[in-house]
PDB file of N, CA, C and O in Angstrom:
ATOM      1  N   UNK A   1      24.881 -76.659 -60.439  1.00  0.00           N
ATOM      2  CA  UNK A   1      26.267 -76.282 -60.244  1.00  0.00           C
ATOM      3  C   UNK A   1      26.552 -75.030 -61.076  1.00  0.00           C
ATOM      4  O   UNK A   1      26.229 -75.021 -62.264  1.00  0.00           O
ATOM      5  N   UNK A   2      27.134 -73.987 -60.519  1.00  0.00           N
ATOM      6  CA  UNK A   2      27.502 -73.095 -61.030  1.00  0.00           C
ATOM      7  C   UNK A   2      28.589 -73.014 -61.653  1.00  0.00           C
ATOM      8  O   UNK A   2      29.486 -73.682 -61.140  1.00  0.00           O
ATOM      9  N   UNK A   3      28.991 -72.181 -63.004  1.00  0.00           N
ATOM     10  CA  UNK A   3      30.391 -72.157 -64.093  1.00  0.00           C
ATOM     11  C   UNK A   3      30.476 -70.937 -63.702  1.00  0.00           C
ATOM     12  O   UNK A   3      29.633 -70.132 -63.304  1.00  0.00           O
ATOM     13  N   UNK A   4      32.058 -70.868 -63.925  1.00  0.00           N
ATOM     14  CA  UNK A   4      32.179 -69.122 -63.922  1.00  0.00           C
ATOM     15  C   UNK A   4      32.151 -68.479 -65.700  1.00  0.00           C
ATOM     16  O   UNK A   4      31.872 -69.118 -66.715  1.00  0.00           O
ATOM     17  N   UNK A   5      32.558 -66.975 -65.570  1.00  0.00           N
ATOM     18  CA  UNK A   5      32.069 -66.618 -66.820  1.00  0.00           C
ATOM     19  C   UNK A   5      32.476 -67.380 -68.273  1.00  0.00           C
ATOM     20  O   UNK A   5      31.858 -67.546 -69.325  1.00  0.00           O
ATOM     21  N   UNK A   6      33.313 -67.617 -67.983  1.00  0.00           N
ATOM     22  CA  UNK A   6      33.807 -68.296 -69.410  1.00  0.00           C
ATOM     23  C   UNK A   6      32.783 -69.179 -69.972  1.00  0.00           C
ATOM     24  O   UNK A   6      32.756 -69.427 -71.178  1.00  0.00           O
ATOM     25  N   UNK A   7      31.843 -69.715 -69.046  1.00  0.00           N
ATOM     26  CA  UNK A   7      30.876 -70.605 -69.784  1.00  0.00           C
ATOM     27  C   UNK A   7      29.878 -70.414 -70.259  1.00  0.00           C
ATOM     28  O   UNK A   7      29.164 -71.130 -70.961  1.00  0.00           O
ATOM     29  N   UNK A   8      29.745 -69.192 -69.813  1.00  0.00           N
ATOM     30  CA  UNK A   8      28.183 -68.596 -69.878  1.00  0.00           C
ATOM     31  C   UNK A   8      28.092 -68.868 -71.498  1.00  0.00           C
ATOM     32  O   UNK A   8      28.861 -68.806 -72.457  1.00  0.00           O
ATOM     33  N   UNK A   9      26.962 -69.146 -71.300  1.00  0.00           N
ATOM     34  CA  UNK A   9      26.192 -68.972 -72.934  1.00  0.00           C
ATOM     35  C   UNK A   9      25.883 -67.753 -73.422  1.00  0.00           C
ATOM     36  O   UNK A   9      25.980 -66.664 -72.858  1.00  0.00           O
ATOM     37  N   UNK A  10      25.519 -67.998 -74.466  1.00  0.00           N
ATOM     38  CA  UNK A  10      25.276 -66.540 -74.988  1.00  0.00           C
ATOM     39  C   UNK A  10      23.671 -66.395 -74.819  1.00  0.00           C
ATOM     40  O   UNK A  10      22.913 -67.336 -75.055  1.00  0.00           O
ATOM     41  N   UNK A  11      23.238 -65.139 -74.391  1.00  0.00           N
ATOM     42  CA  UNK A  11      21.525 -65.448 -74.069  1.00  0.00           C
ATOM     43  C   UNK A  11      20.842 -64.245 -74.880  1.00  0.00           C
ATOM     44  O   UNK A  11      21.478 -63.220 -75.127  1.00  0.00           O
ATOM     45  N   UNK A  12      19.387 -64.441 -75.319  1.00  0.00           N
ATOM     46  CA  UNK A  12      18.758 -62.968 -75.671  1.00  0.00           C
ATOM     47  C   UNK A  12      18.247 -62.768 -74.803  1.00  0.00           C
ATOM     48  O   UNK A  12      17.816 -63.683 -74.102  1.00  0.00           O
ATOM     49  N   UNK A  13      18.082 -61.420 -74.483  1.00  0.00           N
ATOM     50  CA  UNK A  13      17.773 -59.921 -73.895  1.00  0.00           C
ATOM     51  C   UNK A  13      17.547 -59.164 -74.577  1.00  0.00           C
ATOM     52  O   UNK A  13      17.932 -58.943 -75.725  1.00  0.00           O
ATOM     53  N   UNK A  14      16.638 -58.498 -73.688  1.00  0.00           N
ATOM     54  CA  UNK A  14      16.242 -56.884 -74.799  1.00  0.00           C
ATOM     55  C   UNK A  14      17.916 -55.967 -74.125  1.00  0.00           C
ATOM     56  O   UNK A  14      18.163 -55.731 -72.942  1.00  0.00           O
ATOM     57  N   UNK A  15      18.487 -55.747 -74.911  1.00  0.00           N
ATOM     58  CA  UNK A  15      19.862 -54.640 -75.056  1.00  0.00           C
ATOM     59  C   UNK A  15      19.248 -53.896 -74.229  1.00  0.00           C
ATOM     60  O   UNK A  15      19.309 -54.116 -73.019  1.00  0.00           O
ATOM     61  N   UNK A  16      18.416 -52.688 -74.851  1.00  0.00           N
ATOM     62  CA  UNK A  16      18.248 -51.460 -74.266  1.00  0.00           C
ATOM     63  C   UNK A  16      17.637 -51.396 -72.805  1.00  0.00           C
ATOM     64  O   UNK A  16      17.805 -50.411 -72.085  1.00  0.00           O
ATOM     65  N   UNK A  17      16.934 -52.489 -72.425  1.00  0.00           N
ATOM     66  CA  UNK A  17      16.411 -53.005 -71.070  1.00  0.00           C
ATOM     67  C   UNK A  17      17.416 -53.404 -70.062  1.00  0.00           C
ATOM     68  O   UNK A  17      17.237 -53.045 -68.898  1.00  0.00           O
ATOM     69  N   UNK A  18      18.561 -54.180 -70.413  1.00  0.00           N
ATOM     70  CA  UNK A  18      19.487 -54.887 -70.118  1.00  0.00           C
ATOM     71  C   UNK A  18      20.637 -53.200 -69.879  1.00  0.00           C
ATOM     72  O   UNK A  18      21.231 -52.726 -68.910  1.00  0.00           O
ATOM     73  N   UNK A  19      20.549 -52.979 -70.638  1.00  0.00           N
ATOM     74  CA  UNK A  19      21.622 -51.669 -70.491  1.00  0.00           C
ATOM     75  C   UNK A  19      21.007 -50.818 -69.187  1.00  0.00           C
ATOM     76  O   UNK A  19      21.639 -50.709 -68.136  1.00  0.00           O
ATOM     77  N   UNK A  20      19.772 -50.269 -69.388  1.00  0.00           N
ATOM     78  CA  UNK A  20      19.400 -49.774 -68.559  1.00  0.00           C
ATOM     79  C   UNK A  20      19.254 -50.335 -67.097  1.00  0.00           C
ATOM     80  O   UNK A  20      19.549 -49.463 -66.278  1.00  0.00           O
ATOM     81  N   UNK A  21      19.019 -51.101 -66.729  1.00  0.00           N
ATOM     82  CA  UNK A  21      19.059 -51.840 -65.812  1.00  0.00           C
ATOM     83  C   UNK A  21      20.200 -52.160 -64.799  1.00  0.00           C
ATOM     84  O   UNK A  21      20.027 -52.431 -63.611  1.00  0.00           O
ATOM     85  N   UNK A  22      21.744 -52.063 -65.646  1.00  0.00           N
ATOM     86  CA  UNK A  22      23.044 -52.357 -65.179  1.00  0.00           C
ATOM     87  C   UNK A  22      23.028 -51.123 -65.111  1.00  0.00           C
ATOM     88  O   UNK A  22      23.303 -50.967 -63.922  1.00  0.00           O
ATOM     89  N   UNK A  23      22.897 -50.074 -65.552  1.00  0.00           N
ATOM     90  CA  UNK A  23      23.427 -48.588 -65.647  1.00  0.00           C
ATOM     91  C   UNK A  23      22.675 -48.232 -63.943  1.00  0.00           C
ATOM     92  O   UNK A  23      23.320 -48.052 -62.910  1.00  0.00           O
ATOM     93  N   UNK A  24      21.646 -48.217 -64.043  1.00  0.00           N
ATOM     94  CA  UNK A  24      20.639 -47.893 -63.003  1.00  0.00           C
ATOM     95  C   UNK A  24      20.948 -48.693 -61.523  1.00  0.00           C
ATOM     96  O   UNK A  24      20.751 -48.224 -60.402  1.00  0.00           O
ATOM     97  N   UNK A  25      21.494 -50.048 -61.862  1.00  0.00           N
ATOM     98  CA  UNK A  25      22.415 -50.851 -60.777  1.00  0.00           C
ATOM     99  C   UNK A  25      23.743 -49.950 -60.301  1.00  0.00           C
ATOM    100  O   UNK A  25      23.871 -49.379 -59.218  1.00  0.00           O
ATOM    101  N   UNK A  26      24.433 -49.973 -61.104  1.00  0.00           N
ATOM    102  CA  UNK A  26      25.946 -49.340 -61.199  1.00  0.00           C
ATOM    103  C   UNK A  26      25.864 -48.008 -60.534  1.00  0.00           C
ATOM    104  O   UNK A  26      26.600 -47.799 -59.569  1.00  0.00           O
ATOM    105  N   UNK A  27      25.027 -47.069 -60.961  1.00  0.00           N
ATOM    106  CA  UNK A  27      25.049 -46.045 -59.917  1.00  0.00           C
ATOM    107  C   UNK A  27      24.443 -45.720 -59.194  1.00  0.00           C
ATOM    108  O   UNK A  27      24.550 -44.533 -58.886  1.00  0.00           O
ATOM    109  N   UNK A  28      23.736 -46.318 -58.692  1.00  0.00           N
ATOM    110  CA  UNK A  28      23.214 -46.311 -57.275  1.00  0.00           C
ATOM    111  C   UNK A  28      24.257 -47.190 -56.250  1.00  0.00           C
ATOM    112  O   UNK A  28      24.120 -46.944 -55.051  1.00  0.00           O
ATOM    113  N   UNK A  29      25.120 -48.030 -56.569  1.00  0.00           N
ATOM    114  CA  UNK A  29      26.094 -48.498 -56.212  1.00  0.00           C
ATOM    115  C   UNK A  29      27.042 -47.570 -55.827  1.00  0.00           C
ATOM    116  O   UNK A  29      27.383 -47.455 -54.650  1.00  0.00           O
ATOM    117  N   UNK A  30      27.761 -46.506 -57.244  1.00  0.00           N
ATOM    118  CA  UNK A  30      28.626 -45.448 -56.961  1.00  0.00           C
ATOM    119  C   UNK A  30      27.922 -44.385 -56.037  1.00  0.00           C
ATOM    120  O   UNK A  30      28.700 -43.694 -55.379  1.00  0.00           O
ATOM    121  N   UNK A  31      26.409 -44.111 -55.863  1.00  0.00           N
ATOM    122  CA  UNK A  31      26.142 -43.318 -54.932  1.00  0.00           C
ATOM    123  C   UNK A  31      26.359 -44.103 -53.614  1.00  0.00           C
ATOM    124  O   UNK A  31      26.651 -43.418 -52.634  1.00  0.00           O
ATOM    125  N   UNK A  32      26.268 -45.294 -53.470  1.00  0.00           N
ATOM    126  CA  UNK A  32      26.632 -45.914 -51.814  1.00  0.00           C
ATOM    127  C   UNK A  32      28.069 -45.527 -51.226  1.00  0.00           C
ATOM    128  O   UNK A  32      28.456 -44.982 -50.192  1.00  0.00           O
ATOM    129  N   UNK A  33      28.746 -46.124 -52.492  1.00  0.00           N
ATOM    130  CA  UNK A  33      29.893 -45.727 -52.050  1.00  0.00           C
ATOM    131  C   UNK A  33      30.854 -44.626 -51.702  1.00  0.00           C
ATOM    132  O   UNK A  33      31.671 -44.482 -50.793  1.00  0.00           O
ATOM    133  N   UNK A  34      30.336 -43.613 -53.133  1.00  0.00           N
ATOM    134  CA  UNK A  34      30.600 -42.419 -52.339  1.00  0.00           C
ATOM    135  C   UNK A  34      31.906 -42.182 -52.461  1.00  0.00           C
ATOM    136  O   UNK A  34      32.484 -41.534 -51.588  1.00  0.00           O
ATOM    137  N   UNK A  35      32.641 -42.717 -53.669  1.00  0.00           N
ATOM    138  CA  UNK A  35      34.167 -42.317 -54.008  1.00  0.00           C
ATOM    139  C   UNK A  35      35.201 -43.474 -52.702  1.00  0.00           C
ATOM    140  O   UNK A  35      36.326 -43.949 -52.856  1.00  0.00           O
ATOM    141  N   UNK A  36      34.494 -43.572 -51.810  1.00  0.00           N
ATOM    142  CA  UNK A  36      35.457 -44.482 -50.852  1.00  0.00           C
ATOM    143  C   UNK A  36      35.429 -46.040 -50.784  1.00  0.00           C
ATOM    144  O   UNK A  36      36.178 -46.629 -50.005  1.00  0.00           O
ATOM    145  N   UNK A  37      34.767 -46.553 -51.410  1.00  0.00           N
ATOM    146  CA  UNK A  37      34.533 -47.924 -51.848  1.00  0.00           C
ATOM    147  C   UNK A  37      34.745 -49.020 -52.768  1.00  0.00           C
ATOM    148  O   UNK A  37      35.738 -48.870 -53.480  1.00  0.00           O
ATOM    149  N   UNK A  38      34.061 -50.112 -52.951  1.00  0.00           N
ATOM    150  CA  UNK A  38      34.728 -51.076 -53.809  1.00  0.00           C
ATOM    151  C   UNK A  38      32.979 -51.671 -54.352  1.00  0.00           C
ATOM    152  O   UNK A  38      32.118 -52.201 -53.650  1.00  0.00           O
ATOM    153  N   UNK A  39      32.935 -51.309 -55.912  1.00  0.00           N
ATOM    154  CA  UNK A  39      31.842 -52.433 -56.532  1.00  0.00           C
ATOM    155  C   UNK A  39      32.596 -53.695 -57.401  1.00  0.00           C
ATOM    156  O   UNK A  39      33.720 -53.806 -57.890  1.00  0.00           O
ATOM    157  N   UNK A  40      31.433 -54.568 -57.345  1.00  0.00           N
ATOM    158  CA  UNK A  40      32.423 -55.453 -57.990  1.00  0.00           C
ATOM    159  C   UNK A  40      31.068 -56.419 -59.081  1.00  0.00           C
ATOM    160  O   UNK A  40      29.998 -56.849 -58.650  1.00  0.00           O
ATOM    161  N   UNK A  41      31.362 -56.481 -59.891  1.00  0.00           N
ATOM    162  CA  UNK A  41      30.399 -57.515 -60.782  1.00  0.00           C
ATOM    163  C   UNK A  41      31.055 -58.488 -60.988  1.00  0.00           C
ATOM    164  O   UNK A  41      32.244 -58.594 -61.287  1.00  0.00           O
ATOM    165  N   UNK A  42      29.637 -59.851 -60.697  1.00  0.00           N
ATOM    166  CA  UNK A  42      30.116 -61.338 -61.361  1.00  0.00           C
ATOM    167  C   UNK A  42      28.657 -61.803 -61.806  1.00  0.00           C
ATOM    168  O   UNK A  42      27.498 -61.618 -61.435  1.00  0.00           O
ATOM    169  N   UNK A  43      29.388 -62.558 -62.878  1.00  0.00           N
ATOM    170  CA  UNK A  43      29.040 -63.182 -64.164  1.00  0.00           C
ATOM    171  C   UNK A  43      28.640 -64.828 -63.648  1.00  0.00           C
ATOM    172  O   UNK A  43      29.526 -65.234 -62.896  1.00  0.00           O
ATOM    173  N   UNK A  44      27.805 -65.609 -63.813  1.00  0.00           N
ATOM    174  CA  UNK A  44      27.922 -67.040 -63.606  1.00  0.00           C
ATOM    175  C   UNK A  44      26.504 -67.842 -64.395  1.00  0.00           C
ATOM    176  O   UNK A  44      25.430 -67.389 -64.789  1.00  0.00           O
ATOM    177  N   UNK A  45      27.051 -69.126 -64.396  1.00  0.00           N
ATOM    178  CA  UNK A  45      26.227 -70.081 -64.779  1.00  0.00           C
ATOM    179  C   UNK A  45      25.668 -71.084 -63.983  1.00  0.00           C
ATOM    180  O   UNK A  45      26.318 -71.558 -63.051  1.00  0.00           O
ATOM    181  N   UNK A  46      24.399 -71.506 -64.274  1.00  0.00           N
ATOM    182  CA  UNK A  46      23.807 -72.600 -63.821  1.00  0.00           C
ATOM    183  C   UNK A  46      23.253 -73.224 -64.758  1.00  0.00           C
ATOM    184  O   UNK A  46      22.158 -72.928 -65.236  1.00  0.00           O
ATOM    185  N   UNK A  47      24.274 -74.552 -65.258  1.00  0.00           N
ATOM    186  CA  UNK A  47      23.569 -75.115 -66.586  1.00  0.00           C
ATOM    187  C   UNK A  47      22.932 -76.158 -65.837  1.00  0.00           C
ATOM    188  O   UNK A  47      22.435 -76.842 -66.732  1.00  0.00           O
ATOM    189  N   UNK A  48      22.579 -76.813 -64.523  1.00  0.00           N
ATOM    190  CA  UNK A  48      21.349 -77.683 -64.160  1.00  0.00           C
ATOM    191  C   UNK A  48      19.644 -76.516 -64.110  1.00  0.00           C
ATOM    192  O   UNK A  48      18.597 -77.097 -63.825  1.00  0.00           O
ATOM    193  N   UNK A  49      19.617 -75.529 -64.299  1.00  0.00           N
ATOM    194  CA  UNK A  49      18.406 -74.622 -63.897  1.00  0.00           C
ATOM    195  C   UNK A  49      18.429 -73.890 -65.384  1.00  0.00           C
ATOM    196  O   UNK A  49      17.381 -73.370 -65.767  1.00  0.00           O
ATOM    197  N   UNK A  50      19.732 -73.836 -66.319  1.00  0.00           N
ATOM    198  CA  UNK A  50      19.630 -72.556 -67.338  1.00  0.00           C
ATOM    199  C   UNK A  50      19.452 -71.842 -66.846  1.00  0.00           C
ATOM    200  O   UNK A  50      18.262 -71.579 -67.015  1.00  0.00           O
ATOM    201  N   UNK A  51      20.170 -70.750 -65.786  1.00  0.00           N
ATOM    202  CA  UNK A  51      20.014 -69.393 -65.561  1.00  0.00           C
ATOM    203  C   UNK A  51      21.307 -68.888 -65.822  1.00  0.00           C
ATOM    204  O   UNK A  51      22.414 -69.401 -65.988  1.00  0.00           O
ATOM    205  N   UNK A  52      20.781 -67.547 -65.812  1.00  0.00           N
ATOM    206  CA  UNK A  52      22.355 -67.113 -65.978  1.00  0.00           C
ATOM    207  C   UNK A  52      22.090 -65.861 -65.034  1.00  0.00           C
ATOM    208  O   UNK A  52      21.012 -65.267 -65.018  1.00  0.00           O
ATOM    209  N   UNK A  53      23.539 -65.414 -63.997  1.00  0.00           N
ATOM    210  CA  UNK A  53      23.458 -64.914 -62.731  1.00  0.00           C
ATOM    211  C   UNK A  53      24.061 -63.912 -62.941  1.00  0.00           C
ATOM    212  O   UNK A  53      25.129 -64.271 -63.436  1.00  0.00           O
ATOM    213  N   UNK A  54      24.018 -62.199 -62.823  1.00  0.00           N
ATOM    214  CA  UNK A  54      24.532 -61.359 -62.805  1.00  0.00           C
ATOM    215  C   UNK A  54      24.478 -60.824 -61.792  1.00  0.00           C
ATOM    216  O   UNK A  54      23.343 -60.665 -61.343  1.00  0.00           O
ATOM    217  N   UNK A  55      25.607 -60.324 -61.004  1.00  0.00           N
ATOM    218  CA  UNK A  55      25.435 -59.938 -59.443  1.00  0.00           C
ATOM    219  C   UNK A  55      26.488 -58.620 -59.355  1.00  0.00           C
ATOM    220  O   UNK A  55      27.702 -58.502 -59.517  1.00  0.00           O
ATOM    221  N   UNK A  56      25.440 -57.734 -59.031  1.00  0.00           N
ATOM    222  CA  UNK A  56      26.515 -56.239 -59.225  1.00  0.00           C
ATOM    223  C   UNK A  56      26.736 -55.873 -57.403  1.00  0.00           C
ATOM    224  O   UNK A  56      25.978 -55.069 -56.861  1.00  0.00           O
ATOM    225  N   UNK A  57      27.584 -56.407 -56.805  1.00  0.00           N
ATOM    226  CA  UNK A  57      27.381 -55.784 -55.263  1.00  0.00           C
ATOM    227  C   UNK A  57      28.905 -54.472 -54.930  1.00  0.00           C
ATOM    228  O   UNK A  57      29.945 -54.266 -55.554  1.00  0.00           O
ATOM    229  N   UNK A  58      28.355 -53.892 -53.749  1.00  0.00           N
ATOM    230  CA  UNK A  58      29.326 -52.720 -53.176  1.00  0.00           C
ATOM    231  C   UNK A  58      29.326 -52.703 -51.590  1.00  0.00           C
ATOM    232  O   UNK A  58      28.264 -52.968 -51.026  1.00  0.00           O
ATOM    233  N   UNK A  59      30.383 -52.425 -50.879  1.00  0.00           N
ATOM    234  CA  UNK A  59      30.721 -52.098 -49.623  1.00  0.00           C
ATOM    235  C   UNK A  59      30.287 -50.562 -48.912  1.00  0.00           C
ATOM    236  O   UNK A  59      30.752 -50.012 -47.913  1.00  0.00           O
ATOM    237  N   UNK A  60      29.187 -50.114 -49.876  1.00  0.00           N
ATOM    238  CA  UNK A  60      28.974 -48.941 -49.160  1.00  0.00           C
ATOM    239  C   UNK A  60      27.748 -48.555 -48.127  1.00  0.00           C
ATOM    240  O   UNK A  60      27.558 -49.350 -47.207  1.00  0.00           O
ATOM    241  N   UNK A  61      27.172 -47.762 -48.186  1.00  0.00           N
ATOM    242  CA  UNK A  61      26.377 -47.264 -46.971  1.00  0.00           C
ATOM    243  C   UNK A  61      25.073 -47.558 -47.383  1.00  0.00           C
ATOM    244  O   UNK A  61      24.876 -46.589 -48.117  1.00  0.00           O
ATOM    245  N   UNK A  62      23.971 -48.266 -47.426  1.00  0.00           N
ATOM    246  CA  UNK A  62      22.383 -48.836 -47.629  1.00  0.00           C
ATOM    247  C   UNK A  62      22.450 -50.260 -47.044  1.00  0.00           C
ATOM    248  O   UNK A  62      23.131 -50.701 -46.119  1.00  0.00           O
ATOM    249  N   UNK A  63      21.575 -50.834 -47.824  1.00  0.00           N
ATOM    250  CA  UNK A  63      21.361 -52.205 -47.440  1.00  0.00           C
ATOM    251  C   UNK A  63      22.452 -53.543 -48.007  1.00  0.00           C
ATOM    252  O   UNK A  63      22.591 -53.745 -49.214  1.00  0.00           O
ATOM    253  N   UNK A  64      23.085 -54.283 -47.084  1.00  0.00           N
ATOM    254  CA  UNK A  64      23.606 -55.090 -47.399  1.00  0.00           C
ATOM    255  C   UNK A  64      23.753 -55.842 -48.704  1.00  0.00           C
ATOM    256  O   UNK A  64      24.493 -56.823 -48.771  1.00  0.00           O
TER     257      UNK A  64
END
């Protein structure tokens, strides 16, 4: 079952991996969109699996 963000745990990650990674998500996103669009990030939990779900999606022009 999934929580929304408020539950998330706190997790380690390498920062600078983790940064890069959202950065490198994020604009290739703003290149889909192209100034005319909508990105949106969500945050979630799965405390039956321990994962934790970061989902960066956009309405613009590539792959679904």
């Amino acid at each position: 079952m999934f929580h929304d963000a408020a539950e998330v745990p706190e997790i380690k990650v390498d920062r600078e991996q983790m940064k890069r990674v959202m950065i490198n998500l994020l604009d290739n996103a703003l290149d889909a969109i192209d100034g005319k669009g909508q990105i949106s990030i969500g945050l979630s939990y799965d405390q039956d699996q321990q994962i934790v779900l970061i989902e960066v999606a956009d309405n613009g022009k590539g792959s679904p």
